[in-house]
N, C-alpha and C positions, 0 to 999 in steps of 0.2 A: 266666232264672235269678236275675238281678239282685232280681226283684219276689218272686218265692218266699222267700230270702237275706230280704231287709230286712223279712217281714212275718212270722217264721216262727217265734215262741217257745216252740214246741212240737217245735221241730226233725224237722218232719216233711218228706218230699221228694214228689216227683214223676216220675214216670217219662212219657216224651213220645215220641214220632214223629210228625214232622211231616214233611209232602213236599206240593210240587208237580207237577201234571202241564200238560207243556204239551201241550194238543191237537191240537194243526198239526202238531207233530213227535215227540210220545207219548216224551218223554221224562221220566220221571220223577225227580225230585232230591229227597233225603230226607236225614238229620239223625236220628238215635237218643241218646234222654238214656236208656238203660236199662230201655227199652218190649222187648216182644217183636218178634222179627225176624220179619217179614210173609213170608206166602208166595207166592213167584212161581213160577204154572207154565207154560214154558215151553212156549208153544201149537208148535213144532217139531217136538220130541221126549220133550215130557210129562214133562220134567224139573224136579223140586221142587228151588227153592233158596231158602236164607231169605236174607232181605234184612237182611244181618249190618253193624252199623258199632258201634265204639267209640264210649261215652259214657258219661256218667256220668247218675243221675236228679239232676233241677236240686232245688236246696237243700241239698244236702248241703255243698259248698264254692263259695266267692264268686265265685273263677275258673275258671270252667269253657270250654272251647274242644270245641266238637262240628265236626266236618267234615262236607260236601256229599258225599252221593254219588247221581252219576248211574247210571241203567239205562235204558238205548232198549228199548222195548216193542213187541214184534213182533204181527203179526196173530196173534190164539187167546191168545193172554198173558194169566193171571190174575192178581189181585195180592189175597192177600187179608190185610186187615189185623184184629187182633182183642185184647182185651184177655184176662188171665190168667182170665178167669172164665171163658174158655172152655176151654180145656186144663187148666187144676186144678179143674175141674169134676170130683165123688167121686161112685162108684158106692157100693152097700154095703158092698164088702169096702176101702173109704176107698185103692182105684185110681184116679189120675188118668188124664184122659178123651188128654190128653197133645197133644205136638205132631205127633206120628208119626199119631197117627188125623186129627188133622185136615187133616194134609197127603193123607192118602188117602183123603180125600171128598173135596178137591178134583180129583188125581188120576183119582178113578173118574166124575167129571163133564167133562170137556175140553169138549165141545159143548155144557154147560147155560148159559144165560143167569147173570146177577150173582146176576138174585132167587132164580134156582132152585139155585145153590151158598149160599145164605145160608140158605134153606129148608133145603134137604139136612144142613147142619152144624144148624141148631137140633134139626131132629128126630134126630139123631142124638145130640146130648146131651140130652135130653129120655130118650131110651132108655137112653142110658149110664146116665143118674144113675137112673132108674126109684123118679122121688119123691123123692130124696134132695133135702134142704137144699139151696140155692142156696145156695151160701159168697161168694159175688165180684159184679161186675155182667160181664153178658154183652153182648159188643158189638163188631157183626162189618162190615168194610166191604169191599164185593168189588168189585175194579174187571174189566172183561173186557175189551180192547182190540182193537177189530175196526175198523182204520182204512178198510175200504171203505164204512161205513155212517155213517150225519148225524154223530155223535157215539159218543165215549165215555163209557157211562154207571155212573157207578156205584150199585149197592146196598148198603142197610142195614140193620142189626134192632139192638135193642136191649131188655137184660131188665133 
């Protein structure tokens, strides 16, 4: 916040989410400057929650204090992160593609791979907007957490 503040004469800000995952113990620790809240679905019981924290986007004021929040990530666990160009992504009747539809492609995927939820959501805004202008950049990052296997991996795209 500090470097956005002192370079910024144009008063413009930045919206942020930032997290760590540790992979030993798949806990994930995060931090929101007024990014959109990512979607975890709960490989249990297939439940969508976003991953909500107070902040503010950095540059707007000098002192800003963002807080840590943790979530322990279970086996089947999605976590999908993605900037506004996905959800204010416009059809022709100027419908956003929204965050309810994206929560239900991930949803209607529990068993698909990272790459195959990040596939699923492009072609599905691809269909939404059907030609429509890009308005935003599109940029999706899907984690899947399946602690019996080498690693947690995650996927990406970007437009």
């Amino acid at each position: 916040n500090a470097f956005v503040v002192a370079d910024n004469p144009s008063g413009m800000f930045v919206t942020l989410f930032y997290a760590t995952l540790n992979p030993e113990t798949h806990e994930l620790t995060y931090i929101n400057a007024g990014h959109n809240p990512p979607i975890l679905l709960q490989g249990r019981d297939h439940q969508v929650v976003l991953l909500r924290a107070h902040g503010i986007a950095l540059g707007v004021w000098p002192d800003v204090k963002l807080d840590e929040h943790p979530v322990q990530l279970e086996p089947g666990d999605i976590v999908v992160l993605y900037t506004d160009g996905v959800t204010e992504a416009f059809d022709a009747d100027r419908r956003m593609f929204d965050v309810d539809r994206l929560a239900d492609i991930v949803r209607g995927n529990p068993q698909a791979t990272a790459a195959e939820i990040v596939r699923a959501v492009e072609s599905a805004v691809v269909e939404f907007t059907a030609g429509q202008p890009q308005s935003d950049d599109i940029t999706l990052l899907v984690i899947r957490c399946c602690p019996n296997e080498p690693e947690t991996r995650p996927a990406g795209g970007a437009a």
